[in-house]
C-alpha angles and dihedrals in degrees: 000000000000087000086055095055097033095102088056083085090055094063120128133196087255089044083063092037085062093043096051094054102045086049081049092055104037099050101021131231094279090055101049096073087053101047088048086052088057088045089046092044094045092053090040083059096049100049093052090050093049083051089050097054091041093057090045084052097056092039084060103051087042089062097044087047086058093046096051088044089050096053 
């Protein structure tokens, strides 16, 4: 996995230039907002997810913390 995203470091002003076009051309302008909404909904998802866990998680280690102090 680290190898995989090991050229990311290597990226340059001109490297995202590049990106950026061929993303351009291959979705087209009008589809670009919409495709940054989906990006924008889906973190929005998963941060709410990993929220969620770690609420549960500290739900969780409250309660055991009660049950411990009540014994």
């Amino acid at each position: 996995m680290v190898s995989t995203l090991l050229f990311l470091s290597n990226l340059g002003g001109t490297e995202f230039l590049l990106i950026f076009m061929v993303v351009l051309l291959l979705f087209g302008g009008n589809k670009i907002p919409e495709l940054m909404r989906g990006l924008g909904r889906g973190i929005r998802e998963f941060n709410n997810a990993k929220n969620s866990v770690e609420d549960e998680i500290r739900q969780g280690m409250r309660d055991a913390e009660k049950k411990s102090i009540d014994k």
